[in-house]
N, C-alpha and C positions, 0 to 999 in steps of 0.2 A: 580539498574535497573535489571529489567526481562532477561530473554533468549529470550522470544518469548513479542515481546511489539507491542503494535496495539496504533494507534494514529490515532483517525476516528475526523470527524465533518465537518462543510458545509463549501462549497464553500469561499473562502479565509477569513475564522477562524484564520488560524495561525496554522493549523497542519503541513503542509511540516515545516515550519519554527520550529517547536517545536521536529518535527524530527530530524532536522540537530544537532540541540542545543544537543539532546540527543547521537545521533554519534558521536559527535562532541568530548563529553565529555569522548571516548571509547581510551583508550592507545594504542591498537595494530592499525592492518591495518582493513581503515574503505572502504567498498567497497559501491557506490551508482546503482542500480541498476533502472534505468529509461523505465517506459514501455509504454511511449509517444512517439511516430511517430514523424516524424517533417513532417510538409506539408508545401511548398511554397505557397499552394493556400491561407494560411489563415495565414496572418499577427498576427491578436491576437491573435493565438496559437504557433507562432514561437514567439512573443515578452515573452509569459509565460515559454516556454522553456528556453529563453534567462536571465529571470530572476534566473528561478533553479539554472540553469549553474556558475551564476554570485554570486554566494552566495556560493555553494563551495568551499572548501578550497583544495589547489590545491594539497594538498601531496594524497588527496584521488583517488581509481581507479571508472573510469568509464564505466559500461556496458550498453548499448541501448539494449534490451528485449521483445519488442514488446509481445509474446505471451510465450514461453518457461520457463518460471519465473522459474519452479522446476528445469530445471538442470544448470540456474547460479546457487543456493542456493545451490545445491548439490556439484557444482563444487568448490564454496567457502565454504564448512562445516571445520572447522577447530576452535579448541577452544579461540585463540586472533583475529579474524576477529568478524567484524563486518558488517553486510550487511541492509543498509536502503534501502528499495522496494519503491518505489512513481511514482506509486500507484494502489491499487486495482482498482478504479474505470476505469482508465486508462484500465488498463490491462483486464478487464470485457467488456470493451467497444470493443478492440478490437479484442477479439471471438465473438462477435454476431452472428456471421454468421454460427457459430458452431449447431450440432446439437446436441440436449438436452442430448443424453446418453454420446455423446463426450466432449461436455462439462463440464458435469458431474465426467469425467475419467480424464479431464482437472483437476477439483477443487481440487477433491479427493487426486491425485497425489501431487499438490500441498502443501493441510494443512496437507499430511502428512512428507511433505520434512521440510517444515516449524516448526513442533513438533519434528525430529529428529535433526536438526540443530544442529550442536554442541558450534557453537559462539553464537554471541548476533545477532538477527531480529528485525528488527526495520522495521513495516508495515505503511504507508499510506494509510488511505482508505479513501473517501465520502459517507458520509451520504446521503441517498435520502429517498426519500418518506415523507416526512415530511409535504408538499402539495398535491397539486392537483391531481388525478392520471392522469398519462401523455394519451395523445388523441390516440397516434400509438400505435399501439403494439410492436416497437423496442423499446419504451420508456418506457413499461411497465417491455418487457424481459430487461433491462437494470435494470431498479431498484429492479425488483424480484432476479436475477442473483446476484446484487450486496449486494442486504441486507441479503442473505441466504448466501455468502462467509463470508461476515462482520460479521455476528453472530456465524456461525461455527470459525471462526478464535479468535472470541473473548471468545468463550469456552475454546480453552487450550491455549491463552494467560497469560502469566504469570504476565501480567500487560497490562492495557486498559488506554486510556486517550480521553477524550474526551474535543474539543477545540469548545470552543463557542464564539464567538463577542472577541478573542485575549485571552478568561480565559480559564485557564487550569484545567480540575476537573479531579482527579485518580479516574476512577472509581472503581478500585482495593480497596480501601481503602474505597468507600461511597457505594457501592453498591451490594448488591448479586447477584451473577448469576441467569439467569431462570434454 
């Protein structure tokens, strides 16, 4: 496995799960870093949190992240740590409200903490756009935002995976970069 590993594909493919397997499989200390909200208002997004949760194993550490992703990464840089992020899209979603240059100084900051990393990155992201283009313009900045991190992230990725209908294809291995 990579230094910098990205694990993209649509909506419950089997990437969180193909992430953990990949942590999972890391000797030292595996840190999970989750940058889902939990909201009472909405039962089906606390039951998908509830699932994450329940599927870790429990020697590992957990941090909630909401927005700040670069300085847990920085604060865990250490060459036997290991840190799975889940998930970009998550974490895309909740700066929208950001403004385009901060956002921007947001991403940046980021893939670059993420290529400096000294242990093992293990990224979650969703795939979008694949359909329809969405009707609002939150829908729109949501999938532009998140396929322009997806892509830059998956340039100095040291390994890409992408998960479709539960299959797992290295893209490293079948595909050239743009």
């Amino acid at each position: 496995m990579g230094n910098l590993v990205l694990v993209t594909g649509a909506a419950r493919s089997g990437k969180s799960e193909f992430a953990e397997r990949l942590a999972n499989q890391h000797k030292g200390i595996v840190t999970y870093i989750a940058t889902a909200r939990s909201n009472s208002q909405d039962p089906d997004w606390q039951a998908r949190i509830e699932r994450h949760r329940q599927r870790r194993p429990q020697g590992w550490r957990v941090q909630e992240v909401p927005l700040d992703i670069s300085k847990s990464l920085e604060d865990c840089s250490q060459p036997q740590v290991c840190v799975l992020l889940d998930s970009l899209g998550t974490w895309v979603a909740n700066g929208l409200e950001e403004r385009e240059e901060d956002w921007g100084d947001r991403r940046d900051r980021w893939l670059q903490t993420a290529r400096d990393f000294t242990g093992t990155c293990i990224v979650v992201a969703e795939e979008t756009g694949w359909g329809v283009v969405p009707a609002y313009a939150s829908g729109r900045l949501f999938r532009d935002r998140l396929g322009d991190v997806t892509r830059r992230l998956g340039a100095i990725a040291d390994e890409t995976y992408l998960i479709v209908a539960g299959r797992i294809l290295n893209l490293s291995e079948i595909a050239d970069p743009l």
